[in-house]
Every structure is written in C-alpha cells, then in structure tokens.
C-alpha positions in Angstrom: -6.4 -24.8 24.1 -6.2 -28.2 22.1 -5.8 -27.7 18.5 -4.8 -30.1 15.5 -1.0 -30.5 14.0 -1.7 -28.6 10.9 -3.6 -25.8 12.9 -0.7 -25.4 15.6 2.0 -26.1 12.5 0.0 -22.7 10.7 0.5 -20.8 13.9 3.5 -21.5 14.5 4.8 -20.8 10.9 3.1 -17.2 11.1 3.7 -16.1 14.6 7.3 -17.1 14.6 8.2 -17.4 10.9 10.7 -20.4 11.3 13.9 -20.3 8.5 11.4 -23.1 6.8 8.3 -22.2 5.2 6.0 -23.7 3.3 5.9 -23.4 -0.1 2.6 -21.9 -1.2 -0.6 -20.5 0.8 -1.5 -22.7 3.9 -4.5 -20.6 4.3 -7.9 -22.1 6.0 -10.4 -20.0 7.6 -10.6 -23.1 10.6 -6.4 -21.9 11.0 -7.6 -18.8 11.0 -10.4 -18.6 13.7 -7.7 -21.0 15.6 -5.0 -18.6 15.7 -7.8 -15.9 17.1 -9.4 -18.3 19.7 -6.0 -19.4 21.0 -4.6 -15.7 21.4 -7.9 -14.6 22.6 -7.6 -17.5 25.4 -4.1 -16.5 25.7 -5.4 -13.0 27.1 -7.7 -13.9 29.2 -5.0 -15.9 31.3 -2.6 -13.3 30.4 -4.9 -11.1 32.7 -4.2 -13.2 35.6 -0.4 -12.3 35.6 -0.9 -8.7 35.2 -1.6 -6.0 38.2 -5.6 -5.1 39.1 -4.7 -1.9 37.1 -4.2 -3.6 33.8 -6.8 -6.3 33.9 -9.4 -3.9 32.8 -7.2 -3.2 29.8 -7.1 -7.3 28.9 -10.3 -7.6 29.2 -11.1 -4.8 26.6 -8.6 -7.1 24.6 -10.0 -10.3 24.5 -13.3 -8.9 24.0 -12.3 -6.9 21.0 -11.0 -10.6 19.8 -14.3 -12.0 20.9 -16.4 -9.6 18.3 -14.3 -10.3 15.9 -14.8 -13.9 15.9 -18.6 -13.1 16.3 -19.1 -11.0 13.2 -17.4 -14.0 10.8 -18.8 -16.4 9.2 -17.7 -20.1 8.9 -15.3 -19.2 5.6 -13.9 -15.9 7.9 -15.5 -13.4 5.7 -17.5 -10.4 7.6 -21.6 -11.6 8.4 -23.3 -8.7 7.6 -26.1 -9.0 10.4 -23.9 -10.3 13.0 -21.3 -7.4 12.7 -24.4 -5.2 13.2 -25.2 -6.7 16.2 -21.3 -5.7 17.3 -21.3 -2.5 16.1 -25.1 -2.2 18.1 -22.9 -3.8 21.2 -19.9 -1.2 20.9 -22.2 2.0 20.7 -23.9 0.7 24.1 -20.8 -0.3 25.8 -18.7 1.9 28.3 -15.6 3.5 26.8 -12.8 1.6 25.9 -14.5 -1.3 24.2 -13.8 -2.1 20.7 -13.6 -4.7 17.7 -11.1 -5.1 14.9 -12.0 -6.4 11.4 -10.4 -7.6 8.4 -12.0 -7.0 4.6 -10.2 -9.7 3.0 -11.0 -9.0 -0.3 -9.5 -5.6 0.5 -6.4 -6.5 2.1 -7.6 -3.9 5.1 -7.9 -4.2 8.2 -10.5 -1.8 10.6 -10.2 -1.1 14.3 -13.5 0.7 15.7 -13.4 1.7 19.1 -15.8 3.4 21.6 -13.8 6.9 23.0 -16.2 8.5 25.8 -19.0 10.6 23.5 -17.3 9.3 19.8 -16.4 6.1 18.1 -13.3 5.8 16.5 -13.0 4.2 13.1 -8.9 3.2 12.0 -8.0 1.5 8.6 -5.1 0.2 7.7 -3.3 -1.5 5.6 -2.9 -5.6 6.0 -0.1 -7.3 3.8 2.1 -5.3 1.9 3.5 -5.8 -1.7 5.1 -8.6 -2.9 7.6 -6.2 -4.2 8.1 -3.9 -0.9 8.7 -7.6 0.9 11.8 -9.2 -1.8 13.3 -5.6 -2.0 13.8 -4.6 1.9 17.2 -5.9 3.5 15.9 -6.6 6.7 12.4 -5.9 8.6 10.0 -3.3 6.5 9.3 -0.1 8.6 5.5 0.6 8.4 3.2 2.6 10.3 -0.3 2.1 11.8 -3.0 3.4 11.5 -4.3 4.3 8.0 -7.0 7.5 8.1 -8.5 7.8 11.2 -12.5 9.4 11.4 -14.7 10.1 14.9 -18.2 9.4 14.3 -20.1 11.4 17.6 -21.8 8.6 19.6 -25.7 9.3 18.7 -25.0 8.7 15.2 -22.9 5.6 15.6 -26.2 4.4 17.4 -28.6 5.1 14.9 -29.6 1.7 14.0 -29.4 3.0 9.5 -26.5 3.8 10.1 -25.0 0.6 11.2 -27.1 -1.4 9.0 -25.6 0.6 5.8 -22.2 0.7 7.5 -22.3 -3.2 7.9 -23.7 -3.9 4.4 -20.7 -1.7 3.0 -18.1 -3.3 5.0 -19.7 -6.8 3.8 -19.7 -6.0 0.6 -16.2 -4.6 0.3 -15.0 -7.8 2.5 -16.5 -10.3 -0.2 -15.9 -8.4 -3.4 -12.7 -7.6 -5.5 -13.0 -4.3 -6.6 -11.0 -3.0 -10.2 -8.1 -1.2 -10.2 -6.5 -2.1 -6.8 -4.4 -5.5 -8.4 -1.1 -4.8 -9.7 -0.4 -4.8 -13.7 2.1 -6.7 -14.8 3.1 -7.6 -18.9 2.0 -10.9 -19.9 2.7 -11.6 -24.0 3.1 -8.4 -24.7 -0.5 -7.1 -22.4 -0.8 -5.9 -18.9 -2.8 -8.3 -17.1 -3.7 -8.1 -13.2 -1.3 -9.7 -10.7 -3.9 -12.4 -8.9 -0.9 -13.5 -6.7 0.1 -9.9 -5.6 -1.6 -8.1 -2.6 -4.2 -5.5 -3.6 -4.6 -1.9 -3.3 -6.6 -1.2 -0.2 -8.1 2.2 -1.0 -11.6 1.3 -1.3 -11.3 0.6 2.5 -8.2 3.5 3.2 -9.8 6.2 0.5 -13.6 5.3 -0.3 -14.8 4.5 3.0 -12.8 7.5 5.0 -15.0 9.9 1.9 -18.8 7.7 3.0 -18.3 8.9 6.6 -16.7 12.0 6.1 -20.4 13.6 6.2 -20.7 12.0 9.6 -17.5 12.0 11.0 -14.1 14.2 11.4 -10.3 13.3 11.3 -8.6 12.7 14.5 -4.7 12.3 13.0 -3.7 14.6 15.2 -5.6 12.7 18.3 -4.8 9.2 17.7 -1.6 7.6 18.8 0.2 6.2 15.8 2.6 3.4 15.9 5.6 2.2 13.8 6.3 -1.5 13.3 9.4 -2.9 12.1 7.7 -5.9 10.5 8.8 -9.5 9.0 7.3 -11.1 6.2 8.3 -13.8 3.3 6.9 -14.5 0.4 7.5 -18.4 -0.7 6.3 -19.5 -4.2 7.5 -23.0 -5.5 4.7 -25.3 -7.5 1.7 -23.6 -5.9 -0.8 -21.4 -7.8 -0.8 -18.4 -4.4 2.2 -17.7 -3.0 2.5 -17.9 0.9 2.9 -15.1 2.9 2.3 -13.9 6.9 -0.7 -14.3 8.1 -2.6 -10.5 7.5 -5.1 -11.6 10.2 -2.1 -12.2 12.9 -0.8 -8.2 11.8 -4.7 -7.2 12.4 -4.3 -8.7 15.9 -1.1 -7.4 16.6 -1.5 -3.6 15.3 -5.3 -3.6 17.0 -3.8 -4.4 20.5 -0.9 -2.4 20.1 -3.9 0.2 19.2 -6.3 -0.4 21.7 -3.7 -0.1 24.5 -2.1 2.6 23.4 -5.3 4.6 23.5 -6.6 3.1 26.7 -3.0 3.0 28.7 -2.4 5.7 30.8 0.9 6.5 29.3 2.7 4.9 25.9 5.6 3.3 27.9 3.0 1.3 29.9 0.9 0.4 26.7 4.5 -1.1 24.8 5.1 -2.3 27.9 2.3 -4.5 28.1 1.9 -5.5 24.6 5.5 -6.6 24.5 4.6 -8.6 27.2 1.3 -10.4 25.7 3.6 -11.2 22.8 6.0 -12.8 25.1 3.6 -14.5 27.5 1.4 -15.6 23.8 4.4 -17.0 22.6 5.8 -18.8 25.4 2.3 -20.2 25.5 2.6 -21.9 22.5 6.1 -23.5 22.7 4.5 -25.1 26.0 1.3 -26.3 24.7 3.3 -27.8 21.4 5.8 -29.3 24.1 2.7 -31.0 25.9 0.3 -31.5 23.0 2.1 -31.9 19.8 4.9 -33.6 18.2 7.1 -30.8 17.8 10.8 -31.5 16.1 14.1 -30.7 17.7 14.7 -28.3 15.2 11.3 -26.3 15.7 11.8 -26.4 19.6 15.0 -24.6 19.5 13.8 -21.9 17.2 10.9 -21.3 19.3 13.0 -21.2 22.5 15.8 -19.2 21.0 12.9 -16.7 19.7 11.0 -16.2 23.4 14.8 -15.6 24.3 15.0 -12.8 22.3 11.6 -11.4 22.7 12.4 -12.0 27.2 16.0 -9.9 26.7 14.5 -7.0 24.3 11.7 -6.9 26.7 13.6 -6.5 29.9 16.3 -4.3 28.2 13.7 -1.5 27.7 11.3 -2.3 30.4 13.9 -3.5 33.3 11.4 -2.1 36.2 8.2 -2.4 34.4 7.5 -5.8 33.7 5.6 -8.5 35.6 7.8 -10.7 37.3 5.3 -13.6 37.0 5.5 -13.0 32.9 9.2 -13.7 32.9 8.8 -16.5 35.0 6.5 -18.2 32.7 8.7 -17.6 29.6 11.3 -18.7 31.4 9.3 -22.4 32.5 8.8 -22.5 28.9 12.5 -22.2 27.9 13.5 -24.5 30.7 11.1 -27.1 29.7 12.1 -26.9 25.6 15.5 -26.8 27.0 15.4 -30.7 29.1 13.1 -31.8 26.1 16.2 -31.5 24.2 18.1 -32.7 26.5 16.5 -35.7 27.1 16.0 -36.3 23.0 19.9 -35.8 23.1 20.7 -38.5 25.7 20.6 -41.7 23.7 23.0 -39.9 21.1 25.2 -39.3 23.5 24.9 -42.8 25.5 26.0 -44.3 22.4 30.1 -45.0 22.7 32.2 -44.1 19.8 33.9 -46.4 17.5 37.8 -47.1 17.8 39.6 -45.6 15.5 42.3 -47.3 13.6 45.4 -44.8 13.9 47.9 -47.4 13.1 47.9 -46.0 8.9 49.6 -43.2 10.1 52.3 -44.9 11.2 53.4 -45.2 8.0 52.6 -41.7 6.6 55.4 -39.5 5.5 54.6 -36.1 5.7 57.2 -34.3 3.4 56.8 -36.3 0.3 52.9 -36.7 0.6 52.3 -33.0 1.6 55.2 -31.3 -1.3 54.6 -31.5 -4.8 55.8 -29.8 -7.7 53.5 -28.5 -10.2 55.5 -27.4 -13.5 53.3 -26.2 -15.6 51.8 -23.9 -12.8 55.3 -22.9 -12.3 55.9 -21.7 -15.8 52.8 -19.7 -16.1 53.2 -18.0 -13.0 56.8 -17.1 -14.5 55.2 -15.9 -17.8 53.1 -13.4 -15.8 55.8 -10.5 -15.5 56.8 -11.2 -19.6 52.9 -10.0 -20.8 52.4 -7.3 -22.4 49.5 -4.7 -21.1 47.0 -4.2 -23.8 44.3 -1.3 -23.2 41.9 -1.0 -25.9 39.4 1.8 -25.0 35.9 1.1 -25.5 33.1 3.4 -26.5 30.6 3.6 -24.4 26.9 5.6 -25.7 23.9 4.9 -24.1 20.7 5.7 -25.9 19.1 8.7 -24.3 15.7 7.8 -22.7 15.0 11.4 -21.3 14.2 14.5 -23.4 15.1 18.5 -22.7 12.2 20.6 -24.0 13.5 24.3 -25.7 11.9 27.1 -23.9 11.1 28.5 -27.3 8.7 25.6 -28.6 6.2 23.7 -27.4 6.9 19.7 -26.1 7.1 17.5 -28.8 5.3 14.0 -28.0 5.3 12.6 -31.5 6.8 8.4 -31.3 5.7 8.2 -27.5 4.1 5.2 -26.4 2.4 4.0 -23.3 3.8 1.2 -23.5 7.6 2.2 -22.6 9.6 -0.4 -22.5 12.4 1.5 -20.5 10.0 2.9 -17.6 10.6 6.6 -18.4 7.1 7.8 -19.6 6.4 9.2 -16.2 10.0 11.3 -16.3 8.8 12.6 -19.6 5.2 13.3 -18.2 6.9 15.1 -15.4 8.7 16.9 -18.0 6.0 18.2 -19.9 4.1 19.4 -17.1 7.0 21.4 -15.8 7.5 23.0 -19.2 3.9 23.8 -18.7 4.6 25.7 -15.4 7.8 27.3 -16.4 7.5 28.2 -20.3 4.2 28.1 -21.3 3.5 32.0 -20.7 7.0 33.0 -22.4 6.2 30.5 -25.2 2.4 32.3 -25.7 3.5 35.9 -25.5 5.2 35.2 -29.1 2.9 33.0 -30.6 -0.2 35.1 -30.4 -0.6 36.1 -33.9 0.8 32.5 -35.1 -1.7 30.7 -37.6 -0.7 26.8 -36.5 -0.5 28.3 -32.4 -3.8 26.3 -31.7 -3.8 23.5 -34.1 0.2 22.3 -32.3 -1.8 23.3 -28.9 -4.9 21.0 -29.7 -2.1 18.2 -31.0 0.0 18.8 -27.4 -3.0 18.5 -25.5 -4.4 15.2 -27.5 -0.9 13.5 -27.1 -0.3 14.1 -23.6 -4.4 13.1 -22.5 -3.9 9.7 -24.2 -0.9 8.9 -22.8 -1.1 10.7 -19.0 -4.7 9.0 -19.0 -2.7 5.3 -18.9 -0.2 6.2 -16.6 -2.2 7.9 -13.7 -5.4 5.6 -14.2 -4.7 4.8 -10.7 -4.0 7.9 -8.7 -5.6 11.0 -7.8 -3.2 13.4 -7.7 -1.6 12.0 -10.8 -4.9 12.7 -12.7 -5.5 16.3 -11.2 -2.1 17.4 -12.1 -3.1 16.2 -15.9 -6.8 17.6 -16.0 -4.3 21.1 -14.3 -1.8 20.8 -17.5 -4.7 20.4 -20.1 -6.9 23.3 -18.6 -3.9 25.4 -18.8 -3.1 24.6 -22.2 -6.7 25.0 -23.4 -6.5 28.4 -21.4 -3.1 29.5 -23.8 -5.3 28.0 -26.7 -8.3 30.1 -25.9 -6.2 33.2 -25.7 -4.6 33.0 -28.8 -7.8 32.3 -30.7 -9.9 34.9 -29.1 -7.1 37.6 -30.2 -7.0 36.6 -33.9 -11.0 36.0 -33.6 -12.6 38.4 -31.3 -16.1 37.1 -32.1 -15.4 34.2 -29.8 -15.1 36.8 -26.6 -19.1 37.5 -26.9 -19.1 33.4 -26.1 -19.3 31.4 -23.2 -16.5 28.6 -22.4 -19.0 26.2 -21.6 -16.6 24.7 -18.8 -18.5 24.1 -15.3 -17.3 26.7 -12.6 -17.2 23.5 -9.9 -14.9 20.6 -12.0 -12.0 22.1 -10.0 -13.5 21.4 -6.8 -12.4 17.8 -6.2 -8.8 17.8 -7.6 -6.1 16.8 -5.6 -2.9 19.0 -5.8 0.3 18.5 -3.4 1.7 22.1 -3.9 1.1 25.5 -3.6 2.2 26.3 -6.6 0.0 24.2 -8.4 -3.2 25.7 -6.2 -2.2 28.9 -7.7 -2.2 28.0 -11.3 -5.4 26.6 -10.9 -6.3 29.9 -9.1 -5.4 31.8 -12.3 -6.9 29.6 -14.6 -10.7 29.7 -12.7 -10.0 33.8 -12.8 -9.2 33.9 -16.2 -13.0 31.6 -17.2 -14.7 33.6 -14.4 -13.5 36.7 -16.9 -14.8 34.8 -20.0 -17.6 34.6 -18.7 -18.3 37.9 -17.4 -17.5 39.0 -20.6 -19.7 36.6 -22.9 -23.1 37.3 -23.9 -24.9 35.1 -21.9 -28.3 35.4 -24.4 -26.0 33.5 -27.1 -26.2 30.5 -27.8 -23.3 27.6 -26.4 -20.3 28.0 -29.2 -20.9 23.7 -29.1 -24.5 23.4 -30.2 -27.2 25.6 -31.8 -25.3 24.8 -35.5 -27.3 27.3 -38.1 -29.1 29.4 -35.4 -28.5 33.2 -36.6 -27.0 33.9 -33.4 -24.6 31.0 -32.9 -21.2 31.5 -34.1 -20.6 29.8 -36.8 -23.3 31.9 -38.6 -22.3 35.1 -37.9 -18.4 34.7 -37.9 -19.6 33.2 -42.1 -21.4 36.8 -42.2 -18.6 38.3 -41.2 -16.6 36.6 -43.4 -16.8 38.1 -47.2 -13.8 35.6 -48.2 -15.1 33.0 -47.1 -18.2 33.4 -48.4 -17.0 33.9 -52.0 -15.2 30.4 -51.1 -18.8 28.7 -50.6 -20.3 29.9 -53.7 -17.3 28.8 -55.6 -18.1 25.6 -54.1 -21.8 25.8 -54.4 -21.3 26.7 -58.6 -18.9 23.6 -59.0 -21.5 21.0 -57.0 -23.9 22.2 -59.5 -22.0 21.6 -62.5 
C-alpha cells in the first residue's frame, strides 16, 4: 500500500531498527495507524502463500488488526463506544477471533480472544525501562503474556459488562495514573521521570483484581512465549527520547499469541509467525524499492536483515516453510541486490587516474625508513637503573551496612530516606530479619524492663517513616512492613500487659480482617502472621467485651484510665500534690 516518505521512513526505523536513528520521538498516530494498515494488508496477501490449512489462521490475524484499528480514534487512543462495538463483535464471533489493544497512557498492551465457551483477556507489558534497555549487552529476554483471566462467554456478552469494561480501558488509555513514573533526584527532590516508560500495573495489577469476580486465571492454560527483543533509546536535543515502536511489539507478541493458541501445534505457530515476519519484511524493502527513494545504505541493511531472518528461518524450519515465502524474500533480495548494482555502475564506468610513480624513483629506502632517536635511546637505557618504590596505601571504606546485637533492639537513630549511597533497603531488610530471628530472645528478658515499650514505640516510629518511602510502590514491600510493625506492637503489648494486667480486661481494637489482603512471598512470613492473628484472637477472648475501647470513652468509670488512677494510690497522691500547687 502507498504510503508517504516520513510514514515508510518511521516503519522502517522501527521494524528493522537501522544502525541510524533518529534522535528524539518520531511518533504520529497517522505513522502509527500506517504501520497497522500496511502489516494488516501484508496478511491478507500473506494468506495467499500459505496452505488452505493456515489461511483460516491469517484471516483471524488480520481481523484481530482490523478491530484494532476500528476501536481508535483519529489521535490512536482507545474510542470508548467503538471498542464496545468489538468487544460486542468478539463475544458473537466463532472461536478463534480476537483483538489486541494498546492503553498508551499505560504503556500496556491487551490481547482478548474468543476460546470456545470463554474469552481470554492477556496484559502485558509494552516498552520496557529506559534503564533495563542501556544496561543489557545484547537483545533483553522478556516474556509474554502478563496475567491472563477467562471471563465464561455469557458474561463477556452482557452488554454492562462491556460498556464498563470499555469505559475502564478508555479511561486508563487516556489517563496517567500516580505512582507508575520513575523517581529520579532533581536539586536535591525526587521528581517523576516524564521521559521514562511507566509502570503498567493499573492495566497488569488493577484490571486483573476488576475481573477477578468474573473471571479465573488460566497461567497454567495459556501458551507463554519468550522474546529476545531489540530496542534503543536515542536522546540528543529533543524533549522525549525515541524508542521502538510499543505498538509494533503489541503486533508482534498478539500474533505470536493468537497463533500459538490457534495452531495445532507450537512448531507450526513459530513456524508461521517467523514467516509473516519474513514475508512483512520482504514486503517493505520491495514497496520502498518501487515507491520510495530509499538510499544505498538503507537498501543494504534491509536486504542483509531479510537475509538473516530467510537463514534463521530455514535453519529451524528446513521442511516446514512455504516455498512460495522464500521465493518472495528472495525476489526482494535479488531486486535490492541489481538496484545496487545498477547505482554502482557509473562509479565503476568511471576510469582511474594515472598515477605518477616516477617519485619513487628516487626514493631511498634505508636512509628515509632508519632513524635514530637519542633521547628515546637513553631513556629506554635508564629503565633497568630505577629504583622500585612501593608505598602501601591505606585503604578504609566507610561502612554503609549495619550488624544488629541479638541482645538489643535495632537502632535507627541518623537514618534518612533520603540515602545517598542506596543502602536503606539493605538496612530495612536488616531490621526485618532481626525481627524474625531475635525479637522473641530479645522479649523474654526485657519483660519487667521500664523503657521496653517506650524503645519499642520509638523502633516502630522510625522504621514506619522510613519503610513507608521506600516501598510506597510495592505490595509486598508494604505487607512485609505492616508484618514487622504488628509484630513489634504484639512484643510491645506483651510486655505492657505483664507489668499492667488491667490492660488484659481490654480489647486491641485492631480489625480481625486488615490481614486479609497482604501480600507475603514466604512461608515463613505466613506463619508469623499466623501467630500474631492467634495471639489478638486471645486478647480478645480474654477482654471484657462490655468495656469500653482503651482509645476513647476518656473519664467513663469503666474506661481504663479511670480505674487504672483508682488503682493507683501513688499516683493519686501525685494529683493532689499537683491540684494544692495550681491552687496556690
């Protein structure tokens, strides 16, 4: 299909990332809808190569293609009531149909497919970090898919729940959402990273929790795939940086997807995919032969690259692959291959000019080609006269990282969130394994100890304000920190009920369900929260329940600070000493 220089140039650039790149984004939503149209069109003659078997299969392609173009708008952002209409479309359908989507603001990309009597729903991630790009040697390993839910076919068609499923997706795909931009220290403040690539768990996280009610995981049903993938980021005197198209990953991982669950067997679905990217490729080095002024230099990358694509193909797929595929990647080659030929011609037509040889006639090799250098002489000689001279030099690196005694609580005093070395999660890590190891051994002696609680209640504010910072962002992060404050409240608890029994005929006042939605890796960690809920189920068995709450109901005879001050004669000598001096 005919498409403008910069279009084909942006294409080009992202499908077969040439050695030169331009130096900020290039992105348009016309380049966009371009690449999609042209690899769509690129299917449906794709088809035509292929055996009756597999044209079924390319036709589910380039209709997945087809929705996706159909539920953008002009700016190639998700329309809310035209992706309905898709998602209507796909629930009718026969199996095997499917769309993909990409929720830009997000930096996600979806894959919903119809699967006999259940709709699959795929997220993934689109471009990765800036970071994960400049520090991998060579292509990043990633896999695809992201979670993976089944929604059962009669409530895919319920026509609410596409409309709220649409409006969710449309909102996600035009807004930015807090938290998901990297942080990084600007004069002395973290700021958020515009130029980075965002966190997709609203789309990965939040969206695989607002159909979990309605849907189930398939993990172990899908077929996953790895991708060694390339990618650049180029940043000179631009605002954004550039970096590979996410929409041409979303088209490559949801067809990679979508025949792998449709292909009778995961040979044949690499198989074919391999060869779409071959036959798409080819494609476009002949249509920028025929249609576009492509330079020498961008003809011989493309050629050399369908090459390599043509030999990897038939290495692992000798028998498999469609004879009239390789013959069109190999028209394409031959073609680039006389264009530079013919481009070469006039070079080469050109005679040389004579060379004047009869300079070296007079050229005398010894005494031009052998000269003495003295000085160099005389220092080389000096060499074996030095002296060696070893002077030792000390060597003490500050020490970042802390041990804790097993004897005494962690102590936190001149930590900082801000840590200019990077170690504050170490240190976190350290407190909360002094936590599971010592913490019991440190309580059984410091039962009857009068400053016990108030160093607990100073641990525990120390390590919430600074924990809170570092794991604002991660879920298992902040359930291991609400774990290690429970527990120290829990040691706190004990030591103050057995100096002040009055406090066991009190409730906790901590909910029996704000356990429920933590998120802990281990085992080990289940158990300690297992002990701690059996240890406030106790407290609470054990309180009088027609008391009062220990945090309200101040000056109520029944509430403890009342009676604990009856209790109390020494304290109560205390406040009339007081009283008699206020009223002097």
């Amino acid at each position: 299909m005919s498409v403008t220089k910069t279009a084909f140039t942006y294409m080009v650039n992202h499908v077969f990332l040439p050695p030169k790149l331009p130096d900020g984004d290039d992105w348009e939503a016309s380049h966009s809808k371009a690449l999609q149209s042209n690899i769509m069109a690129c299917i449906e003659k794709f088809a035509t190569y292929v055996t009756f078997g597999n044209r079924a299969l390319m036709q589910s392609a380039a209709s997945m293609i087809r929705r996706m173009i159909q539920a953008q708008n002009e700016h190639g952002y998700i329309h809310c009531d035209k992706l309905e209409q898709v998602l209507d479309e796909i629930g009718e359908k026969v199996s095997g149909e499917a769309v993909c989507i990409n929720v830009v603001s997000q930096n996600a990309g979806f894959l919903i497919s119809r699967h006999q009597d259940s709709v699959y729903v795929e997220s993934f991630e689109l471009s990765p970090i800036n970071s994960a790009v400049m520090k991998s040697p060579g292509r990043l390993r990633r896999y695809f898919p992201g979670p993976a839910m089944a929604i059962e076919l009669g409530t895919f068609r319920d026509r609410e729940f596409q409309k709220s499923f649409a409006e969710v997706l449309h909102k996600l795909c035009h807004q930015s959402c807090p938290d998901t931009c990297p942080l990084v220290k600007k004069a002395g403040q973290l700021h958020e990273e515009t130029r980075d690539t965002v966190d997709p768990v609203y789309v990965t996280e939040f969206m695989t929790a607002f159909l979990g009610p309605v849907a189930e995981h398939v993990d172990d049903i899908t077929q996953g795939i790895w991708k060694n993938t390339r990618d650049e980021i180029m940043w000179h005197k631009s605002f954004m940086p550039w970096r590979r198209s996410p929409v041409w990953l979303l088209l490559r991982v949801s067809l990679q997807l979508l025949l792998g669950h449709k292909a009778a067997s995961t040979p044949q679905a690499r198989c074919l995919y391999k060869s779409l990217m071959l036959f798409f490729t080819a494609s476009l080095l002949m249509d920028g032969l025929l249609h576009q002024d492509l330079s020498s230099d961008m003809i011989e990358i493309m050629r050399s690259k369908i090459a390599r694509r043509k030999h990897k193909l038939l290495a692992a797929f000798q028998r498999e692959v469609e004879e009239q595929v390789i013959s069109f990647a190999d028209k394409a080659m031959t073609h680039a291959a006389r264009e530079l030929i013919n481009r070469q011609r006039p070079f080469v037509a050109n005679e040389s000019p004579d060379n004047n040889l009869r300079r070296l006639e007079s050229v005398n090799f010894v005494s031009d080609t052998v000269h003495r250098l003295k000085k160099l002489d005389d220092f080389v000689n000096s060499i074996s006269d030095r002296t060696m001279s070893l002077d030792r030099a000390s060597f003490c690196p500050p020490a970042y990282m802390s041990t804790f005694s097993k004897g005494s609580l962690p102590d936190l005093s001149g930590w900082s969130t801000l840590d200019t070395h990077g170690y504050t999660a170490f240190r976190l890590a350290e407190v909360e394994a002094w936590v599971s190891d010592h913490l019991d051994n440190w309580l059984s002696h410091a039962m009857m100890s009068e400053k016990a609680c108030s160093e607990l209640s100073h641990l525990i504010t120390t390590y919430e304000r600074i924990a809170i910072s570092i794991y604002r962002t991660n879920p298992e992060g902040r359930s291991i920190m609400v774990l290690v404050l429970i527990e120290l409240w829990v040691a706190c608890d004990k030591i103050a009920t057995g100096q002040i029994p009055l406090l066991e005929q009190y409730d906790p006042c901590i909910p029996a369900g704000l356990f429920e939605s933590f998120l802990l890796p281990f085992r080990e960690q289940m158990a300690r929260l297992n002990r701690v809920e059996e240890y406030l189920e106790r407290r609470r068995r054990a309180a009088d329940q027609s008391l009062p709450c220990i945090f309200s109901s101040f000056g109520d005879p029944r509430s403890f600070a009342v009676r604990f001050y009856s209790r109390s004669g020494g304290n109560g000598a205390v406040v009339k000493r007081h009283g008699c001096y206020l009223s002097n």
